[in-house]
N, C-alpha and C positions, 0 to 999 in steps of 0.2 A: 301325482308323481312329478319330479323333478326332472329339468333338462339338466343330463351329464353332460357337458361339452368335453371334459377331458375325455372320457369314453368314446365318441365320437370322435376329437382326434386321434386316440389310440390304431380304431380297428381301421376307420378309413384310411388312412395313413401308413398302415402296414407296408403298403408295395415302396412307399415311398421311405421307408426305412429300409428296408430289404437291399434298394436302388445301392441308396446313398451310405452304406453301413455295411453289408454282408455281403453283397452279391452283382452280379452286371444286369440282374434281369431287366431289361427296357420296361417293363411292364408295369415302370412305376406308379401310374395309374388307373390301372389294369382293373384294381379290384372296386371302382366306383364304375365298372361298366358291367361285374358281374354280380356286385352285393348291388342292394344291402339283401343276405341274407339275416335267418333272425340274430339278433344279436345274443352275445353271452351270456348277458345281467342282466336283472330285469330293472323297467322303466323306462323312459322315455330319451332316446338320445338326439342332439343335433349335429349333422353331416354335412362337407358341400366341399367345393371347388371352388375356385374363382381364378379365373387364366384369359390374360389379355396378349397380343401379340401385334408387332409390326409385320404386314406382309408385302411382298413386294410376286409379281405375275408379270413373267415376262410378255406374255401375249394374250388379251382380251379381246378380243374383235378386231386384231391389227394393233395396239395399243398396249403399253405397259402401264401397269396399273402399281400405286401404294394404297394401301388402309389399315386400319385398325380393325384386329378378328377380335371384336369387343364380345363375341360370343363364344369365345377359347381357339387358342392357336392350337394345342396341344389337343386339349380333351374341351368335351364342350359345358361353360357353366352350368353350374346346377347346384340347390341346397336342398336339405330336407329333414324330415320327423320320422324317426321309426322307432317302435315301442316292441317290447317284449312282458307278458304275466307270467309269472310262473303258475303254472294250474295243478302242480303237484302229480306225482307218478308216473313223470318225465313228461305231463303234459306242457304245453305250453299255447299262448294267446301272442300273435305280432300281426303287427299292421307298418305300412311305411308309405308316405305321399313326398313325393318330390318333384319338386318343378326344376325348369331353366332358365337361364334369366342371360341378357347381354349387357356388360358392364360397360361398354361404352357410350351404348344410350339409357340405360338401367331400365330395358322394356324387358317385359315376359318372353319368353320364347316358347318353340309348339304351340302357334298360332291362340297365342295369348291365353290357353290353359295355367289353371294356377299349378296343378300340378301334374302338365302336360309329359312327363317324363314314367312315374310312377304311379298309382293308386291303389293298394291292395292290402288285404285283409285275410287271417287265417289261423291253421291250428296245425300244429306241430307235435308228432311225438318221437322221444329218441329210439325207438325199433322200428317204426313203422313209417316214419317221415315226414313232411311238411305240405300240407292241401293250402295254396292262395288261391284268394278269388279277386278281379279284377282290370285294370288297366299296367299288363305288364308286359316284359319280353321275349318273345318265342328265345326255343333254345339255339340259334344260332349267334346268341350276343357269345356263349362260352365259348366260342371257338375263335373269341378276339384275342386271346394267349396264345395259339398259334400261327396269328399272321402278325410276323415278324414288323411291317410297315406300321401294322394300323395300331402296336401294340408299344410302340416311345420312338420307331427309329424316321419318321419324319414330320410328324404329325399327324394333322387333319386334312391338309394335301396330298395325304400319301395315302389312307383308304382309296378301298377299293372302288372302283369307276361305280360310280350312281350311286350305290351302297348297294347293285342288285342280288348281293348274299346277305345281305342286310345283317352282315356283320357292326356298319356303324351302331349299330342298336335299336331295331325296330321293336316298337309294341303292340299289340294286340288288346281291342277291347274285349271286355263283358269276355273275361276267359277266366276260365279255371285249371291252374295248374298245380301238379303233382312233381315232387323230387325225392327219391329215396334216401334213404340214409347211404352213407359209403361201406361197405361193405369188401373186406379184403380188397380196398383197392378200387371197387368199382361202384359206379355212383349211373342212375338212370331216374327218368324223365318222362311226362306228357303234359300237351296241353291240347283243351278244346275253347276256343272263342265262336260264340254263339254272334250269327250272323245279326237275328235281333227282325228278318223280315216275315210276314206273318203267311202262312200257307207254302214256303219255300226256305227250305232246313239250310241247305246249303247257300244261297246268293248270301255274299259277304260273310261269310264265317271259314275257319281259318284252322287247322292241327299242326302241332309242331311236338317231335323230341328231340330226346336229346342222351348219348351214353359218352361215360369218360370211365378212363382208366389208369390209377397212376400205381404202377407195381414201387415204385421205390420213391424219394424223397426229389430225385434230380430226373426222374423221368415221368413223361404225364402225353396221353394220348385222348384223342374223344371223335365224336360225329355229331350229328344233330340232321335232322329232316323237317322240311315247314313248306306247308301247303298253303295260298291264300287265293280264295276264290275272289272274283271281283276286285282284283288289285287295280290301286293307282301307283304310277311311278312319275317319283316329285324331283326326281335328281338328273341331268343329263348326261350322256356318255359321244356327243357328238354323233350322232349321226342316226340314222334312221331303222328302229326296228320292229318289222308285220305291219309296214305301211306307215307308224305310228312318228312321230320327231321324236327323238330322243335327247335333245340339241337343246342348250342353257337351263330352265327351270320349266318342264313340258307343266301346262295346267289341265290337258286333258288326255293323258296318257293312260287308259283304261285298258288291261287285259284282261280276259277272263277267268285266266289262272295263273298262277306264279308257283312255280316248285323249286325249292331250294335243298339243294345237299351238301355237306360237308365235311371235311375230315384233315385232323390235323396231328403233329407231334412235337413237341419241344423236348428239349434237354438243356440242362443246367447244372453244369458241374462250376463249383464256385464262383469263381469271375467271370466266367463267359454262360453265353447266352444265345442257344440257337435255339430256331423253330423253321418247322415246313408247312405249308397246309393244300388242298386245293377246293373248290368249289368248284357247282356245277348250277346253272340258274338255266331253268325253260320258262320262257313265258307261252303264256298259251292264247289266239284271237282267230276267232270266225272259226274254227276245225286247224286252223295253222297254230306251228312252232316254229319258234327258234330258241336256241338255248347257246348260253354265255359260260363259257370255263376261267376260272384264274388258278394261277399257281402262284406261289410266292416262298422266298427262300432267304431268309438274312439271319444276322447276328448281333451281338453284341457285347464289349466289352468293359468291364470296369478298371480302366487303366489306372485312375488313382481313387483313393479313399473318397472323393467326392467328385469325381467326373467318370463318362460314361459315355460312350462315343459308339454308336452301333450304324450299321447298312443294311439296307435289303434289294434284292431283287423282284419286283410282279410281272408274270405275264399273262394277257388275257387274249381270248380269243371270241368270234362270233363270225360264222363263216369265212366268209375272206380278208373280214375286216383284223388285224390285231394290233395291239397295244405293250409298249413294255414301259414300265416305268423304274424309274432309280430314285431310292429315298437315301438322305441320311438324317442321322442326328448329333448331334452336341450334348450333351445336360450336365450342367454342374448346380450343385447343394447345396445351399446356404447354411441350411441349417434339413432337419427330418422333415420337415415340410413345408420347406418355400426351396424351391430349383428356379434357375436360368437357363435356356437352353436356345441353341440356332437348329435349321430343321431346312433340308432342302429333299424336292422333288421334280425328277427331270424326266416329264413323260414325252414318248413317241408312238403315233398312230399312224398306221398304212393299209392300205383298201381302198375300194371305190366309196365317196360322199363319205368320208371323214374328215372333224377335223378335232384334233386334240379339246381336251376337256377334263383337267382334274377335276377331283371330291371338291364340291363347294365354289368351285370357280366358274367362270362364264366361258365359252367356248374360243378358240382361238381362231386364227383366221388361216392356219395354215395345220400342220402336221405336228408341229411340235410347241410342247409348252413347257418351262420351267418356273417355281416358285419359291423365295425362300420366306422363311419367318426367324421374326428373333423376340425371342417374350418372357416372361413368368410367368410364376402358375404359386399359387398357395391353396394347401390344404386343410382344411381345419374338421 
């Protein structure tokens, strides 16, 4: 079988015609965080991103900081292979491996996985739905269309603190996941990731679903729930939680359970672009909890045929501690698949032993952190 590349810019590429051509959705890139589902035709197609960015942080440890987000300002590198057979009487055969990669240094990304992002394999049928088996994403990556931030209006600064809704995109090994067909509108989900340890079902093994609902063309609703026993958390949020740091890149931040809920809604009546959502994260250590809420609320506009200018509002909370953050965005077109765009986020944290800490950044030295970027992005 043959690599389509046309095909592969077609469907990846969708959001980013939609963007730039019909509609203000920010969610220009939206649909490379929740495909690759199976494809239309069959054979084998090639996918990917490539998005570099200047970023500027107003405060590092006391410090302002410039560099190159050689691993995506916007959305994070990534290429890949996904195949579809046709097996006849709506049967079907797809598989899809995709890695990350940083184009600044041209290293691997996801700790040097070749195709640390994706890995999966399965069968498909049109009434009864689609079974993968593999290294994939629980169902709260779908609920990245409804958070306004994480979904064009500031970037990768502007997710949500640590990723602890693990909205950036978390994966799941050795899982097997189920998606129904859509059905009047609604569409449902499960998965099970087998922990993998021997005499003990549950240490490190993981459930996540997932249900949406879209009664009409410009409106679309969902939730999703994910459980992971024996979690690490790799991302920090400044400041300390069940004893644990939470504070720049923790390397031994182990709970013993992580529960995640979520619920979102957008609307999208031609040029404009809203969405709401909130999350609700427990972590669980020793018989103790604490649990982390976000809300988040923005917009966005297609003011001309090729520009698109959107805002959001996040607020999060964890006992006394909270967070609000302000994102914006810029993006203009080139063409259906190469944009430019400037992207700002201006977080404030208050509470006892905090100190500011966007998505990706290193922790501040005080309360408050701002970051902009200014970059491109091609789609192929």
């Amino acid at each position: 079988m043959g690599i389509h590349s046309r095909y592969g810019r077609l469907v990846v590429s969708s959001f980013l015609l939609a963007a730039a051509a019909t509609s203000a959705n920010a969610q220009s890139t939206l649909a490379l965080e929740l495909m690759p589902r199976a494809p239309q035709s069959t054979g084998v197609q090639l996918y990917g991103l490539v998005d570099s960015a200047l970023g500027y942080v107003s405060n590092e440890g006391g410090h302002a900081s410039w560099s190159m987000i050689g691993g995506g300002g916007d959305r994070p590198n990534r290429w890949g292979i996904r195949g579809l057979e046709d097996l006849g009487d709506g049967n079907h055969a797809l598989f899809v491996l995709e890695g990350g990669f940083n184009v600044g240094t041209g290293t691997i990304s996801q700790n040097g996985a070749l195709f640390g992002r994706q890995a999966y394999v399965g069968l498909s049928n049109d009434r009864f739905g689609t079974l993968t088996l593999g290294h994939q994403y629980d169902f709260m990556v779908d609920l990245v269309g409804y958070s306004a931030p994480a979904s064009g209006n500031g970037g990768q600064f502007s997710f949500h603190l640590g990723d602890l809704d693990r909205l950036g995109g978390e994966r799941l090994n050795n899982a097997v996941k189920y998606r129904s067909p859509v059905y009047e509108g609604f569409q449902v989900g499960a998965m099970y990731s087998f922990g993998g340890v021997a005499g003990n079902f549950n240490e490190n093994s993981a459930s996540s679903f997932g249900i949406s609902y879209a009664p009409t063309s410009t409106v679309s609703m969902g939730a999703a729930y994910t459980t992971v026993h024996n979690y690490q958390q790799a991302l920090g949020i400044g400041t300390t939680v069940l004893g644990l740091s939470l504070a720049g890149f923790p390397p031994n931040a182990i709970y013993d359970r992580q529960t995640v809920f979520g619920a979102g809604v957008s609307y999208s009546p031609g040029k404009l672009y809203t969405a709401a959502l909130f999350t609700l994260t427990s972590l669980e250590l020793a018989g103790k909890s604490a649990v982390f809420r976000t809300a988040d609320v923005g917009a966005s506009y297609q003011i001309l045929p090729r520009l698109v200018l959107g805002s959001a509002l996040t607020y999060s909370w964890l006992g006394d501690v909270h967070w609000t953050n302000f994102t914006g965005g810029l993006q203009y077109f080139l063409s259906r698949r190469t944009d430019v765009y400037l992207q700002y986020a201006a977080l404030h944290a208050s509470g006892p032993d905090v100190n500011a800490q966007l998505f990706l950044a290193l922790p501040a030295s005080g309360s408050s952190q701002t970051a902009v970027s200014v970059g491109m992005r091609h789609v192929f």
